[in-house]
DOTILO-677259 format. One record per residue (C-alpha): x, y, z. Coordinates in nm, 3 decimals, padded with zeros to 5 digits. Example, Ala and Ser with C-alpha at 12.3 -4.5 7.8 and 13.67 -1.06 7.14 Angstrom:
! DOTILO-677259
PT     east    north       up
PT   01.230  -00.450   00.780
PT   01.367  -00.106   00.714
! end
This chain:
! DOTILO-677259
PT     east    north       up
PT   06.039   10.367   09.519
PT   06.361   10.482   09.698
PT   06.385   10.323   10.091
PT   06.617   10.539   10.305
PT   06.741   10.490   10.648
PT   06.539   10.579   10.924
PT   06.855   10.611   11.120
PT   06.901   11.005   11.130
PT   07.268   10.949   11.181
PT   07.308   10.758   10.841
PT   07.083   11.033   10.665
PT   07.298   11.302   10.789
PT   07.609   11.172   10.764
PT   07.515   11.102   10.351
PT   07.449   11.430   10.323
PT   07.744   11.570   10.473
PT   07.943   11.363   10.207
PT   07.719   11.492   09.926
PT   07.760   11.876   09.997
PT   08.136   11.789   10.029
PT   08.154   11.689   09.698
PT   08.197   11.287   09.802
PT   07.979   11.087   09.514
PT   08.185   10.751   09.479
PT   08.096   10.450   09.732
PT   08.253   10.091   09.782
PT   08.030   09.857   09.913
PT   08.105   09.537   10.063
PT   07.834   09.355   10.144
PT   07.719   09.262   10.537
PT   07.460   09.300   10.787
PT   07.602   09.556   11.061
PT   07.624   09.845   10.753
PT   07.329   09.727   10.584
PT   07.171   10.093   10.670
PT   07.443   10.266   10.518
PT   07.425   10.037   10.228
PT   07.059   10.107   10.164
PT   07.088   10.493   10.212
PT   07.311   10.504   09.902
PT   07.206   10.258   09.692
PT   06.904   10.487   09.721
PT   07.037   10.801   09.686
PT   07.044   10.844   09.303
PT   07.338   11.114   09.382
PT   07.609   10.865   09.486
PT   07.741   10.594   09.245
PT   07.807   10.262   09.406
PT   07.991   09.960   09.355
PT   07.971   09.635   09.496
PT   08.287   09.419   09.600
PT   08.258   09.186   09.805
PT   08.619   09.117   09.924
PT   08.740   09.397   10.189
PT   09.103   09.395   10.077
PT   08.986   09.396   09.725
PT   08.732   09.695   09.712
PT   08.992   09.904   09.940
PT   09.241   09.923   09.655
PT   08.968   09.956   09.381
PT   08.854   10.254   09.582
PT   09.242   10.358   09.578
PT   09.244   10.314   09.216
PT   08.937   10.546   09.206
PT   09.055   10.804   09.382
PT   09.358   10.857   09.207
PT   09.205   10.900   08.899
PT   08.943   11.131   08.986
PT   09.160   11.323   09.270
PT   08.881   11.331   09.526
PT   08.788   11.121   09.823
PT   08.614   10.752   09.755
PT   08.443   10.610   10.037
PT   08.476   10.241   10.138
PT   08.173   10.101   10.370
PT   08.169   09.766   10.537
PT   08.009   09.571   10.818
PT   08.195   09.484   11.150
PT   08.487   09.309   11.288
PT   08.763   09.117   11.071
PT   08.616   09.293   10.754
PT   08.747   09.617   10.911
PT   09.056   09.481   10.928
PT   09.098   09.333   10.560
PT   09.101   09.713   10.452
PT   09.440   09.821   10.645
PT   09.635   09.705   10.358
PT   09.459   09.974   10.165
PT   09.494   10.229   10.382
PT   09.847   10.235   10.448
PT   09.954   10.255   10.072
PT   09.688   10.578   10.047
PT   09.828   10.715   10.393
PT   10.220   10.709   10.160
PT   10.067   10.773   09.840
PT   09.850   11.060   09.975
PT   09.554   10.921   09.803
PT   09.232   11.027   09.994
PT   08.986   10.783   10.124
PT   08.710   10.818   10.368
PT   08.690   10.434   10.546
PT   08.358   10.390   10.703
PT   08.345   10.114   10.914
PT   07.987   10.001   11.063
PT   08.042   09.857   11.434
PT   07.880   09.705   11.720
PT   07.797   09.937   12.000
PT   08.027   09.972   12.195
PT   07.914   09.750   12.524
PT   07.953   09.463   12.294
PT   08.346   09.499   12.287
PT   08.519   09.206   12.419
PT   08.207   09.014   12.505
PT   08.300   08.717   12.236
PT   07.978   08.849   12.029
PT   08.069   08.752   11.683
PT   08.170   08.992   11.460
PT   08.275   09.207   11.758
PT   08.691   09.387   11.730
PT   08.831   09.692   11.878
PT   08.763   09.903   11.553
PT   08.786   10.240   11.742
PT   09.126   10.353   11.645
PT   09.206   10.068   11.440
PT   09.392   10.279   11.175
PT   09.559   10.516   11.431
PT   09.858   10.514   11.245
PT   09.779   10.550   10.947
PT   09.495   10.761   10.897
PT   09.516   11.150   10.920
PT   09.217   11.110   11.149
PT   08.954   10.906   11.315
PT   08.582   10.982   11.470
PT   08.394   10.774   11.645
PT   08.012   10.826   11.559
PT   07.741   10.891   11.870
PT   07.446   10.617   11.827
PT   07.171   10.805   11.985
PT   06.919   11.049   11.778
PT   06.922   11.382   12.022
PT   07.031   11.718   11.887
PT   07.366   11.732   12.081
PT   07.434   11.409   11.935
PT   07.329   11.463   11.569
PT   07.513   11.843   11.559
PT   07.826   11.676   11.734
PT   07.823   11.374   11.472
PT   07.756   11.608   11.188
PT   08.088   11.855   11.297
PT   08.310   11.536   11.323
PT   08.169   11.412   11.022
PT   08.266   11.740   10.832
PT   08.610   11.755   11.015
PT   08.684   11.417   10.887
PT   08.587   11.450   10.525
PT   08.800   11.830   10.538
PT   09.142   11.633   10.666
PT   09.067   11.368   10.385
PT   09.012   11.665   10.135
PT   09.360   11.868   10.320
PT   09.607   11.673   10.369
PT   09.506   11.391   10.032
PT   09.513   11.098   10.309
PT   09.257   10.838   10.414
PT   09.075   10.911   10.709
PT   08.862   10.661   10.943
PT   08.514   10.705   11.083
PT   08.403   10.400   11.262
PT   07.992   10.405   11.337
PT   07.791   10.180   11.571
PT   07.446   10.039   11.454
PT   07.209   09.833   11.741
PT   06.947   09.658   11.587
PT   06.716   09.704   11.418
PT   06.941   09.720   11.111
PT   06.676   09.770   10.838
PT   06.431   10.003   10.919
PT   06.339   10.238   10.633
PT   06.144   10.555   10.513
PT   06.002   10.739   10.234
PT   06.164   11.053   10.260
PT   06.516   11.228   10.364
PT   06.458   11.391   10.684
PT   06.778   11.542   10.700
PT   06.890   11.786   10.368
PT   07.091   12.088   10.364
PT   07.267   12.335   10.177
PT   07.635   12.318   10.060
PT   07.854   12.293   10.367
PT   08.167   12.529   10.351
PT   08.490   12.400   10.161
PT   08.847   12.369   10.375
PT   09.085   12.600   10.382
PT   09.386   12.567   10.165
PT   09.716   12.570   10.358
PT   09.930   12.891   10.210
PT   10.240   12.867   10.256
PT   10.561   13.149   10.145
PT   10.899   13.060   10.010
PT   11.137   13.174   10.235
PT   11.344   13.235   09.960
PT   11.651   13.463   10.110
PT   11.797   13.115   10.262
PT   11.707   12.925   10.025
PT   11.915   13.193   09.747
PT   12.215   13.153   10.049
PT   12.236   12.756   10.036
PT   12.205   12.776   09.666
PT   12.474   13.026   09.569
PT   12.761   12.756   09.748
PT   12.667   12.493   09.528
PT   12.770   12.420   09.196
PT   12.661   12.117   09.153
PT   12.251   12.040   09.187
PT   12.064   11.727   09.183
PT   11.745   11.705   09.144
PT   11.572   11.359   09.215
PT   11.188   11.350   09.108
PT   11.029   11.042   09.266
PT   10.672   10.922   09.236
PT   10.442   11.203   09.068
PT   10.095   11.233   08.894
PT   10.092   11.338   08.542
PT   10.149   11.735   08.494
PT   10.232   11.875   08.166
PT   10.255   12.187   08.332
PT   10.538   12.005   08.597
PT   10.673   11.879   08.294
PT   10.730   12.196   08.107
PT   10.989   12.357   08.439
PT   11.115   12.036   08.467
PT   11.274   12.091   08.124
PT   11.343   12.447   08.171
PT   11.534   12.369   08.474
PT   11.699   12.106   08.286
PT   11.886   12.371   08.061
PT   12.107   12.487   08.360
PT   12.444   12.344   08.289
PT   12.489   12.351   08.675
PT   12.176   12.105   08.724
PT   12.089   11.719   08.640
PT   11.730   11.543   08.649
PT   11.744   11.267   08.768
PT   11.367   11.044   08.766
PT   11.173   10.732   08.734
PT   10.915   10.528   08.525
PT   10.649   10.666   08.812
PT   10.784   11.024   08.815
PT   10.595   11.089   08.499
PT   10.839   11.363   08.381
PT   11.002   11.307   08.005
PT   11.259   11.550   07.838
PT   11.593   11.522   07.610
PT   11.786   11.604   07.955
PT   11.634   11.425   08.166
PT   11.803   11.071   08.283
PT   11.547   10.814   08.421
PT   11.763   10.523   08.368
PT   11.894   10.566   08.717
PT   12.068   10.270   08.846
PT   12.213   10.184   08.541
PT   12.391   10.506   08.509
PT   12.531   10.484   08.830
PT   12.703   10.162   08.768
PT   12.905   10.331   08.524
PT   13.036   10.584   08.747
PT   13.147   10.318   08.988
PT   13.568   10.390   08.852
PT   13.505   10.727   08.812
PT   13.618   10.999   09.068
PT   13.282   11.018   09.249
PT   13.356   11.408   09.342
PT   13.223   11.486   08.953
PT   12.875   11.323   09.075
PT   12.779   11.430   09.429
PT   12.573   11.709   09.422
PT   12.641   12.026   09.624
PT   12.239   12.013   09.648
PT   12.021   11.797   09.629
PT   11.624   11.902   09.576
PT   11.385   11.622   09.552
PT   11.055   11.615   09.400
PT   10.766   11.452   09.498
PT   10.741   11.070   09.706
PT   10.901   10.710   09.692
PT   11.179   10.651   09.512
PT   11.212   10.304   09.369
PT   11.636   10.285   09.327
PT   11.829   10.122   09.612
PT   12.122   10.226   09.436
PT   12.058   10.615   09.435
PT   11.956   10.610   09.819
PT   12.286   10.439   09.890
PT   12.471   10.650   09.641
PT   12.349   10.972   09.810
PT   12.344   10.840   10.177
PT   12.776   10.749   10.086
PT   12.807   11.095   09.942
PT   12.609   11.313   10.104
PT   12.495   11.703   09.981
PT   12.610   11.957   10.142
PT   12.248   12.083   10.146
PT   11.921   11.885   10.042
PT   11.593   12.047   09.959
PT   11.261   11.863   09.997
PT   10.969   11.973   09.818
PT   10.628   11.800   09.886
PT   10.252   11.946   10.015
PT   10.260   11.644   10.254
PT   10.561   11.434   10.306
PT   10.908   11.594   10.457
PT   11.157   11.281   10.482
PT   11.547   11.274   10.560
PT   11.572   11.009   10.341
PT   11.958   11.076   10.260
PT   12.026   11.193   10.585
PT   12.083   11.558   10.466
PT   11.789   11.754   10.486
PT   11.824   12.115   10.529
PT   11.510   12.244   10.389
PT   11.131   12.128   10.436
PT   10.965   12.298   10.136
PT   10.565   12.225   10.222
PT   10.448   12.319   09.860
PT   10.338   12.166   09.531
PT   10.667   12.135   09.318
PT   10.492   12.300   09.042
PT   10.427   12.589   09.238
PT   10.819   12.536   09.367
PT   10.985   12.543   09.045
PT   10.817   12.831   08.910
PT   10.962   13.015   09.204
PT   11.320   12.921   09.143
PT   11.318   12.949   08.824
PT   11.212   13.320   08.856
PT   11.476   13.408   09.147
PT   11.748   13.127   09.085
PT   11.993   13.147   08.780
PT   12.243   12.877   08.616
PT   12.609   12.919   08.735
PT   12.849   12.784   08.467
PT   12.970   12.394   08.532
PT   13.054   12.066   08.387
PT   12.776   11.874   08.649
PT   12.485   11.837   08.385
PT   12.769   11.772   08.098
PT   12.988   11.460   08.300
PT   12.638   11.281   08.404
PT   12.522   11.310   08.056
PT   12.856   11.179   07.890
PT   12.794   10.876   08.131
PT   12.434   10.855   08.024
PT   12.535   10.841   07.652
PT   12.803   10.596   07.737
PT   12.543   10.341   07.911
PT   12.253   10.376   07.595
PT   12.550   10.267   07.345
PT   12.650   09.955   07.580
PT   12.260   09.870   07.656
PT   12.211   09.872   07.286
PT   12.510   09.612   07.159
PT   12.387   09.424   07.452
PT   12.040   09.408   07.358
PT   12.054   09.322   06.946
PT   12.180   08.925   07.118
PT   11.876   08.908   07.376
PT   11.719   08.581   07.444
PT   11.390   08.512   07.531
PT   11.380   08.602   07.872
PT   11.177   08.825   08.094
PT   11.389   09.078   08.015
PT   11.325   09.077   07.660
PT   10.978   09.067   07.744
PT   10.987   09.414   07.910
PT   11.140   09.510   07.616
PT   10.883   09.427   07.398
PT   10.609   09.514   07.665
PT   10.671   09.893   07.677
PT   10.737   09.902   07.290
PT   10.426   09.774   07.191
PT   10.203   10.047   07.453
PT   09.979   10.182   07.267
PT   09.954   10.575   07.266
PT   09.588   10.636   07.443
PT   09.677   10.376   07.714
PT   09.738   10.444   08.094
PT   10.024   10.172   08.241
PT   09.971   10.043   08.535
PT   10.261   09.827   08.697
PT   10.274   09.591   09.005
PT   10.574   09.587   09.275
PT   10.848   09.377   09.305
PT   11.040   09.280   08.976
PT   10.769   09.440   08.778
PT   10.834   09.738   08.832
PT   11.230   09.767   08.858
PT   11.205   09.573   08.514
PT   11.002   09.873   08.414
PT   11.260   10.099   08.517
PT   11.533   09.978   08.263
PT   11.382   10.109   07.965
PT   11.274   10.412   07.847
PT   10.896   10.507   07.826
PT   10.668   10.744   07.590
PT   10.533   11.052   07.738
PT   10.156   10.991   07.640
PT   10.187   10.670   07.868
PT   10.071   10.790   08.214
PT   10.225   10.554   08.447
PT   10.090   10.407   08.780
PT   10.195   10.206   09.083
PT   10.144   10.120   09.468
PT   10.501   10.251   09.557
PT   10.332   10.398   09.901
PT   10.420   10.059   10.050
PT   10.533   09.901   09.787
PT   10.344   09.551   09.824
PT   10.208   09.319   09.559
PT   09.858   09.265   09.777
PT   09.671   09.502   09.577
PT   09.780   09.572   09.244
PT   09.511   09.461   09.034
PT   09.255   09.612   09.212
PT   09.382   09.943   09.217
PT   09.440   09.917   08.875
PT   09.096   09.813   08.785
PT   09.013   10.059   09.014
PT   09.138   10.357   08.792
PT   08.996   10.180   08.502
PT   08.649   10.248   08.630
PT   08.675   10.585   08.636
PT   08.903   10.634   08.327
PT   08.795   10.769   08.001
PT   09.157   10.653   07.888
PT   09.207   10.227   07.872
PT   09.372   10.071   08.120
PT   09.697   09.764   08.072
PT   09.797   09.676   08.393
PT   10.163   09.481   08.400
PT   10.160   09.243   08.640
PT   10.380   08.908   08.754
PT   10.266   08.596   08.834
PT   10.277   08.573   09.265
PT   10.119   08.957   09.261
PT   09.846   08.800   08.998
PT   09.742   08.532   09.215
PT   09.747   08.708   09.531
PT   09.493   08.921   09.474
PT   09.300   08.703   09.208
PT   08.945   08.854   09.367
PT   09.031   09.141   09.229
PT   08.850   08.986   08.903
PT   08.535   08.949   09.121
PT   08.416   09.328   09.009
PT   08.151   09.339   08.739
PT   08.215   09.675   08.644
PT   08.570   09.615   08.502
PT   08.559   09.788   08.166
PT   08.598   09.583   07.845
PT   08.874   09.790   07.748
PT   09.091   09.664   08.019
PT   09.429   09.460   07.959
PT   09.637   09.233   08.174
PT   09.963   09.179   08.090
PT   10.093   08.847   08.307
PT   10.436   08.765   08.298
PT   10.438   08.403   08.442
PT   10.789   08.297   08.546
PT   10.681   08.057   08.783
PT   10.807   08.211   09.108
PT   10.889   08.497   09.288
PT   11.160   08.559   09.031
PT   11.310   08.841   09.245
PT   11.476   08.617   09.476
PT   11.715   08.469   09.238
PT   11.814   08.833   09.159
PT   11.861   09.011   09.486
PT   12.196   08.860   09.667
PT   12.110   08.666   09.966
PT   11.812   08.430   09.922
PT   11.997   08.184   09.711
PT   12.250   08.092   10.046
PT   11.943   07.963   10.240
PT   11.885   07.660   10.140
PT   11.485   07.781   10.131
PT   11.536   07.960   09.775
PT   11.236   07.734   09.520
PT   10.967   07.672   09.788
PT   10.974   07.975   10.015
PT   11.132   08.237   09.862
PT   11.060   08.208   09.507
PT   10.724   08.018   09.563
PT   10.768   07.821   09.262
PT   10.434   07.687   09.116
PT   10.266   07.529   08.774
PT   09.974   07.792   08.760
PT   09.807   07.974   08.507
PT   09.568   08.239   08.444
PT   09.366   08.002   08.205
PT   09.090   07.908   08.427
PT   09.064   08.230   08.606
PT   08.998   08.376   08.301
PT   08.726   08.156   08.212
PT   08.556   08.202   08.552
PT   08.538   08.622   08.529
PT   08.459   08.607   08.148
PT   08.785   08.716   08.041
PT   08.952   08.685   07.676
PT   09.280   08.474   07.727
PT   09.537   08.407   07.514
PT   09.925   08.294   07.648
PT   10.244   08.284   07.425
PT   10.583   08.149   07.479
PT   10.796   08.298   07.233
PT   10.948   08.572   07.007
PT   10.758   08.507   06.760
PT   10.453   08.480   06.969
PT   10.534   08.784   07.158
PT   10.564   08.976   06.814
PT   10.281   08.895   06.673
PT   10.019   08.918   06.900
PT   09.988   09.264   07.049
PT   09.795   09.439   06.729
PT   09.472   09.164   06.802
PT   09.541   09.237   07.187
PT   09.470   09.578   07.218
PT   09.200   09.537   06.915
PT   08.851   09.643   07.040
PT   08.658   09.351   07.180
PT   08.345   09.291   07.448
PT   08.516   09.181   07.729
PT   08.848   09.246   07.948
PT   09.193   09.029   07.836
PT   09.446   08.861   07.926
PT   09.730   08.824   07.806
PT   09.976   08.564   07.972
PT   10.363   08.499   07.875
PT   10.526   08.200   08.007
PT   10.907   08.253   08.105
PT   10.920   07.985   08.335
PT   11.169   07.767   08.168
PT   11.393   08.103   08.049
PT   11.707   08.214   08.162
PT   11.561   08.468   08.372
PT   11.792   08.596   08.610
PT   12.102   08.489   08.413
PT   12.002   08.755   08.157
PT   11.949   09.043   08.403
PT   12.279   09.007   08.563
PT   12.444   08.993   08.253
PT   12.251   09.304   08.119
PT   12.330   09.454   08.483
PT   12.749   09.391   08.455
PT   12.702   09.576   08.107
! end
């Protein structure tokens, strides 16, 4: 027998998420949201999941979200629980990944009183959130149509702009009160308005016909095949190079996505071959240092950003915001632009051939080492998986070597941080019909360890650990190692493994610390079992960063 809220303002605010297409729900359990909690538990129209830790179940709901492309809701009860999801919603504020955070509150006289459980959650995401309500308590008409309006305005800017949005809601006691039926039901409510927006495309033509030399930079993107498909037609003009990244999803014979190595090989050249006359970017974050700095040093004469959301000066040379999809972008110019004859696609292309011959000899001699880890990592993906890779070393790692096109690849680059990695990653896997490996290292593991706590993690999800003992990072970057603070507060250094964790969430574990371990075991790995794995590899005692920075001064 189904219990719903007697609180009108839960019923009506479930129901304005229904009609708005809004199904998914993380719940974290507590007392102050318990009536929000038992309206959708009992609502056989919303599916629910239970996490218990706030930082956790934001990024699983992340995860979610990006896989389905629609808004997940995150409920939890009051105070420092709030809180625990700003992590969360700052990497889906720069990833554009919508979430609609409902946060149950005390009322508002409470405030400041030193009643426990009591913050100043009004406005708590202010910056970071493409909006905020605060929800009316009381039950009269005015009340209930002026919650239901902000309600609906909230969920449409979720929807709009592909943001998280916050919608904090007081509760006074009692907390639990229930009824039979839904008092409050209603027919579809209407669907937001799509921004249009036109091409102005006569000064866009003017900027283009004085350049010779075009850049384009494609940085974080979702999978498109159709994205895909311009990207290579554009990638025929001899006057244009494509320049991307392990998370711009974009693959082609002309397409570079070894960035940084490339442009250490151009370092004695006569950089006037190489800087672009334009520059048009694609698309968010990009993960090279080196191409910012090598852009910001030799600036375009004009740079085009294209992006529904996001229009940033990153290299300080912006001359046209372009507020469109770049599918819809490249279809125009490939229609009204055409290739003018030059050696720009040919000279970064030479260099490009140059750097694969040098990578190879240096790579037959490869000791084990992390980097002959990655190596073997992204060789050994299997075709049907979706890669999902966590910050720091991880990912630039990931950006040395070249990756298959059926391998749809994933990670937090809105903020970059290791805190939830996992669980956006398990996230995704919940709501995949594709499997799952995330790639993680060891500190990133750890630190969000809870992210095991989830009973709905899918048995074909993989973990790839690479355990080098540390924040290995640190004894790459230039700087760390002259502070006399390097092993315990930089690098973190530490004895532990995933062994016990394992045990304690019912995952398979196996570890291996070796080339021939490391060979051998991926076939039994990504084998069909009855529960999640883990695989760990131990680098710790490997010549880690020595290896990199030789591979680097290649």
């Amino acid at each position: 027998m189904a219990k719903f809220s007697a609180k009108l303002n839960v019923q009506l605010l479930a129901e304005t998420l229904i009609q708005s297409g809004i199904e998914n729900v993380v719940i974290s359990p507590g007392s102050r949201n318990g009536a929000l909690t038992m309206q959708f538990v009992n609502d056989s129209r919303f599916s629910c999941y239970s996490i218990v830790d706030e930082r956790s179940a934001g990024f699983v709901a992340l995860g979610m979200a990006q896989k389905i492309q629609k808004p997940v809701v995150i409920c939890c009860t009051s105070g420092s629980a709030v809180a625990n999801y700003y992590p969360a919603v700052t990497e889906a504020f720069y990833q554009n990944i919508p979430l609609i955070v409902l946060t149950a509150d005390r009322p508002a006289a409470f405030t400041d009183l030193f009643d426990g459980q009591t913050i100043r959650q009004e406005n708590l995401f202010e910056k970071h959130v493409y909006g905020g309500v605060q929800l009316a308590e009381d039950e009269s008409d005015e009340s209930l149509t002026a919650n239901f309006l902000k309600v609906k305005e909230a969920v449409h800017t979720a929807i709009i702009n592909s943001g998280p949005v916050h919608i904090n809601m007081p509760f006074s006691e009692p907390l639990y009160e229930f009824t039979l039926e839904k008092r409050i039901e209603f027919d579809q409510i209407g669907k937001p308005k799509e921004k249009m927006v036109e091409l102005d495309l006569k000064n866009l033509q003017n900027e283009y016909s004085q350049a010779t030399k075009v850049m384009v930079l494609v940085g974080q993107q979702a999978p498109n095949e159709s994205l895909n498909y311009l990207i290579n037609q554009l990638s025929t003009f001899s006057n244009v190079i494509i320049l991307t990244e392990t998370t711009s999803n974009i693959y082609g014979n002309q397409v570079i996505s070894q960035i940084d190595a490339v442009l250490r090989n151009i370092v004695s050249q006569d950089l006037s071959y190489f800087q672009p006359d334009l520059l048009i970017t694609l698309g968010q974050n990009v993960i090279s240092k080196k191409i910012k700095q090598f852009l910001r040093e030799n600036r375009p004469k004009f740079h085009w950003h294209v992006d529904n959301y996001w229009q940033p000066d990153t290299y300080f040379s912006l001359t046209q915001k372009i507020e469109t999809s770049a599918e819809k972008f490249l279809r125009e110019f490939l229609d009204n632009f055409q290739p003018t004859d030059s050696d720009y696609r040919k000279n970064w292309t030479q260099i490009n051939q140059q750097n694969h011959e040098l990578q190879r000899e240096f790579m037959q001699e490869l000791p084990w080492s992390d980097l002959y880890v990655f190596r073997n990592i992204i060789q050994h993906f299997p075709a049907e998986y979706v890669v999902h890779y966590s910050n720091s070393a991880v990912i630039r790692y990931s950006q040395l070597f070249r990756h298959e096109k059926q391998n749809h690849v994933y990670c937090n680059r809105g903020t970059s941080g290791i805190d939830g990695s996992t669980s956006a990653a398990i996230g995704y896997a919940m709501k995949s019909e594709k499997p799952v490996v995330l790639v993680t290292g060891d500190i990133s593991f750890f630190y969000d360890s809870n992210a095991l706590w989830n009973n709905e993690i899918p048995v074909n999800f993989r973990i790839v650990l690479v355990n080098n003992g540390g924040g290995n990072i640190f004894s790459i970057i230039p700087g760390p190692e002259n502070t006399n603070a390097l092993n315990q507060f930089f690098e973190t250094k530490h004895q532990l493994t995933a062994e016990y964790l394992a045990k304690m969430f019912d995952f398979e574990y196996v570890v291996v610390d070796s080339k021939s371990g490391i060979e051998n075991i991926w076939g039994n790995f990504y084998h069909t079992s009855n529960r999640p794995k883990i695989l760990e590899i131990n680098t710790k005692n490997a010549p880690n960063a020595e290896t990199l920075r030789a591979f680097i001064d290649v």
